[in-house]
C-alpha positions in Angstrom: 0.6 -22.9 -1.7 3.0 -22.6 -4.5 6.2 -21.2 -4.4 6.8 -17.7 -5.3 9.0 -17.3 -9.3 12.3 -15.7 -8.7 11.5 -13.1 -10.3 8.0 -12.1 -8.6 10.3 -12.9 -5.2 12.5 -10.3 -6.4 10.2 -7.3 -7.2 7.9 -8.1 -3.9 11.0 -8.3 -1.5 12.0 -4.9 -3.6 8.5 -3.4 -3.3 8.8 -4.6 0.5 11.8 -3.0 1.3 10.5 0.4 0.1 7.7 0.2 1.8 9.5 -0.3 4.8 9.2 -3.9 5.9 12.9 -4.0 5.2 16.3 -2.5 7.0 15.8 1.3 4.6 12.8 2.7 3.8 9.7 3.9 5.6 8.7 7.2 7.0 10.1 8.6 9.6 7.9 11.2 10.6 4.5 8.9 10.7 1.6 11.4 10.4 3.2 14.1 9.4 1.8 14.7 5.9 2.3 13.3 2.0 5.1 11.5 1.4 6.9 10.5 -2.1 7.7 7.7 -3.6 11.7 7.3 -3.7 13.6 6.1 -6.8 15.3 2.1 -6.1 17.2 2.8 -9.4 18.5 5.6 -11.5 16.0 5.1 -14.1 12.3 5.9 -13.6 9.6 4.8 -16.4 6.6 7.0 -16.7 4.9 7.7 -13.5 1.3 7.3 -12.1 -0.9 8.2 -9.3 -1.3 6.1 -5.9 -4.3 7.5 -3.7 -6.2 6.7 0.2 -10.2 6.3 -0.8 -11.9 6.8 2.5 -15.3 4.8 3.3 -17.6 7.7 2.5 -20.1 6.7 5.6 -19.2 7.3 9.5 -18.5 4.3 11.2 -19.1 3.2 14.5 -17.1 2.2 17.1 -16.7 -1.9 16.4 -17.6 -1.6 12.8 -15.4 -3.0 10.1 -14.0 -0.1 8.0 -12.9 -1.0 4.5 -10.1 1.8 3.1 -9.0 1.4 -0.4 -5.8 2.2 -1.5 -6.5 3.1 -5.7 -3.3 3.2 -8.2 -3.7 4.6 -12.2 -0.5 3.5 -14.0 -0.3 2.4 -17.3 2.0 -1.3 -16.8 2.7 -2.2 -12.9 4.0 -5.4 -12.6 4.8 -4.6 -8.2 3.4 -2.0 -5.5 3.6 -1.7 -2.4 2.8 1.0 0.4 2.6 1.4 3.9 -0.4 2.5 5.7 0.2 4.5 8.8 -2.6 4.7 11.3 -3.2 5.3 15.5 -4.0 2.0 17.3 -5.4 3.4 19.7 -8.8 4.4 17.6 -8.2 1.4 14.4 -7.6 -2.3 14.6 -6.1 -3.5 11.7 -7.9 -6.7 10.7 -6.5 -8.1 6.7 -5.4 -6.8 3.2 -5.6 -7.9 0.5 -5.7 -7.2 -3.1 -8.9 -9.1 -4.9 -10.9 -7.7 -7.0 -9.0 -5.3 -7.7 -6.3 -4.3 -10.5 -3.9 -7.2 -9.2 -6.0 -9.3 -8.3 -4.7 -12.9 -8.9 -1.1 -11.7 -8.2 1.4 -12.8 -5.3 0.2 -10.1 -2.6 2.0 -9.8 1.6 1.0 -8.0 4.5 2.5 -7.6 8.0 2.5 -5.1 10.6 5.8 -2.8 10.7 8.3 -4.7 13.4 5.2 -6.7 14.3 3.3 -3.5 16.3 -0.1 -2.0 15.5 -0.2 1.7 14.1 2.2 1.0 10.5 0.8 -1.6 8.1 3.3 -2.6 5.1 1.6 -4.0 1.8 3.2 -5.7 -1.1 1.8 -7.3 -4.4 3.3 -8.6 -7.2 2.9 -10.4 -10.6 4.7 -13.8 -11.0 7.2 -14.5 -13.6 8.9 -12.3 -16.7 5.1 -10.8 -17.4 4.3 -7.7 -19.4 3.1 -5.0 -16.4 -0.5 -4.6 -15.8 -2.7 -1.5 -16.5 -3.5 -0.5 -13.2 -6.8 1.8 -12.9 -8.1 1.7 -9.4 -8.3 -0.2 -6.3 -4.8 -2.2 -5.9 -5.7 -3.3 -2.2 -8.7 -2.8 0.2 -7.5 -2.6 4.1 -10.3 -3.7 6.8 -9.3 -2.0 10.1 -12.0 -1.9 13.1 -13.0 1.4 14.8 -12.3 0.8 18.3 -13.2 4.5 19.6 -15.2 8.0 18.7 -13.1 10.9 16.9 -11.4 12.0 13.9 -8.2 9.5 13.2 -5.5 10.4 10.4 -4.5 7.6 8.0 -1.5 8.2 5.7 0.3 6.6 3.2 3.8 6.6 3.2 6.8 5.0 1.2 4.7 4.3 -1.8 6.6 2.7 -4.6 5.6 0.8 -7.9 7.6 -0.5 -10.4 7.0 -1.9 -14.1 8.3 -5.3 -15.9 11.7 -4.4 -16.3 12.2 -2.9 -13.0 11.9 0.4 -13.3 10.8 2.6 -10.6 7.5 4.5 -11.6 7.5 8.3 -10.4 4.6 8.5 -8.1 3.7 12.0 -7.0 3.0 13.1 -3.2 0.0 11.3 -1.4 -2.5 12.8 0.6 -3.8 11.7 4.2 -7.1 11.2 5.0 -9.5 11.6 8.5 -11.6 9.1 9.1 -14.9 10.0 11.5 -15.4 7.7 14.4 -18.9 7.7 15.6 
């Protein structure tokens, strides 16, 4: 593995932290609805659009459920999110951003403090790059359905930023039910 440019460290660990994985950040109220993106720095550059796409089939319980997480910006150059989720009804299984509009770049997952039920999400470009245009999936999520029902997925502490470190304004994000069979 190659080590990680000072520079791509720097807008992961800050994409990171406002997703949560860090001592600030995250949502406190878990399931409780949209959430916005917060501001790292005083200046924000134009905004765009992070959104939950749902698999549009019911699964059943032990299938693997793939959950996209899209983003439409016009030059991200780091994102990251955290996806909140019961643990009682999802198993998370990976993440990870290939194929999509960063794929190729430095990306991280982890579970929140370790537990099941909040997973954090980072990805970055490496190095003093231009931003990327980003139009669509910036990470797939694979969970596995572990009981029958309706289960709420949210994202929460979404945050993007472009190549000179500016926050991009992202507006609120929905939730989403998944159907259990």
């Amino acid at each position: 593995m190659r080590p990680l440019a000072p520079a791509a460290a720097l807008s992961l660990a800050g994409a990171l932290a406002l997703a949560g994985c860090g001592s600030r950040g995250g949502s406190p109220d878990g399931l409780r609805g949209a959430v916005t993106a917060q501001a790292a720095a005083a200046s924000t550059a134009s905004g765009g659009r992070l959104a939950l796409a749902l698999p549009g089939t019911r699964p059943s319980v032990g299938d693997t459920v793939e959950v996209e997480v899209t983003l439409d910006a016009a030059a991200v150059h780091a994102a990251g999110f955290e996806l909140v989720y019961d643990p009682a009804a999802l198993e998370f299984l990976s993440a990870d951003a290939t194929g999509g509009s960063m794929a190729g770049a430095f990306a991280v997952s982890a579970l929140r403090r370790g537990r099941p039920g909040r997973l954090v999400f980072g990805v970055s470009l490496e190095g003093p790059r231009p931003g990327r245009p980003a139009a669509g999936r910036l990470a797939v999520v694979r969970l596995r359905a572990l009981r029958p029902g309706d289960t709420t997925l949210a994202l929460a502490a979404a945050h993007a930023t472009d190549a000179r470190g500016l926050e991009l304004r992202l507006p609120a994000i929905p939730t989403g039910t998944l159907r259990i069979q």
